[in-house]
C-alpha positions in Angstrom: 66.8 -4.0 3.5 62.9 -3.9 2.6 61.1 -7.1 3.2 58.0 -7.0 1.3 54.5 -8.8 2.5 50.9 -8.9 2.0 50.5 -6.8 4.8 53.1 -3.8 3.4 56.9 -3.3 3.1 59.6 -3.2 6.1 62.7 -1.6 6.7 64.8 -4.2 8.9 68.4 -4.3 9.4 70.8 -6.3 7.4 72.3 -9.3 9.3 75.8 -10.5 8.6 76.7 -13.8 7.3 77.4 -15.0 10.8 74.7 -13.9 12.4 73.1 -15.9 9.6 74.6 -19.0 10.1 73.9 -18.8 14.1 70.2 -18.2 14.2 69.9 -20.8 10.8 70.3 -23.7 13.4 68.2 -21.9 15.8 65.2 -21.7 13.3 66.0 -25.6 11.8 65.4 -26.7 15.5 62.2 -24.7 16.0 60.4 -25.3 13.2 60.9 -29.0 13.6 59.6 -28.9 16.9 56.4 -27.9 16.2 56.6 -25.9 19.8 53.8 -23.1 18.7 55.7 -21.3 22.4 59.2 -21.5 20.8 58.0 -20.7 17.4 56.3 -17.0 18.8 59.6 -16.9 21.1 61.3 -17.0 17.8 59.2 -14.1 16.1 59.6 -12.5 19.1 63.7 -12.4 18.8 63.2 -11.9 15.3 61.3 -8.6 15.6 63.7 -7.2 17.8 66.6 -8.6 15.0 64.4 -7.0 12.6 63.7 -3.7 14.0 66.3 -3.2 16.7 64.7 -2.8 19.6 60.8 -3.0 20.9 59.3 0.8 20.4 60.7 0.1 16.8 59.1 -3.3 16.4 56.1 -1.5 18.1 56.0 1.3 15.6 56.4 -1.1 12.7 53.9 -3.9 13.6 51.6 -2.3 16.1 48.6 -2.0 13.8 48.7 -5.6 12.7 46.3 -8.3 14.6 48.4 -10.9 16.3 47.8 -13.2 13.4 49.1 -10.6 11.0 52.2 -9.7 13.1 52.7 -13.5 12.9 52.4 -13.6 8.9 54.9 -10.5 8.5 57.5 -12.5 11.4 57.3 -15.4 9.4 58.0 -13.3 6.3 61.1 -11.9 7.6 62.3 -15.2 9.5 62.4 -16.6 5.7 63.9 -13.5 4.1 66.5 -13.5 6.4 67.2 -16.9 6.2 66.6 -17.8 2.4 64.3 -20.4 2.7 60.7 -20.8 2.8 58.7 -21.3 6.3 55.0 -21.3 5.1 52.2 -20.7 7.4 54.0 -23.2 10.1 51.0 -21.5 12.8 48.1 -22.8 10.5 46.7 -19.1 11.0 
């Protein structure tokens, strides 16, 4: 799958529906928290989701600043899950 964001396209793995449905909860709870820890904790789990491992998620986001690593996460927490996140870091 190609996720596509203002900082470029990414090749990230397709999720099943069930893995879906298990981190959907996850992200609910996270987001309402407000927790800006648990929220990069979250982009964090989501790289390695998204790319497979770290040197991946390295090679993919490694030329971004932190705020645009943060952007594209964000981007592909929402593509994977359907639903829109915003800017929830105010970055």
């Amino acid at each position: 799958m190609v996720v596509d964001t203002k900082y470029g396209e990414f090749e990230v793995k397709d999720i099943t529906r069930k893995e879906r449905r298990e981190l959907y909860k996850k992200v609910k709870e996270v987001y309402s928290s407000n927790d800006e820890s648990k929220l990069h904790e979250l982009g964090d789990e989501f790289a390695l989701l998204a790319f497979g491992n770290d040197e991946n998620a390295d090679k993919a986001l490694g030329k971004l600043s932190a705020v645009e690593e943060d952007q594209v996460l964000v981007t592909i927490i929402s593509f994977y899950m359907g639903i829109d996140l915003g800017n929830p870091t105010g970055d």
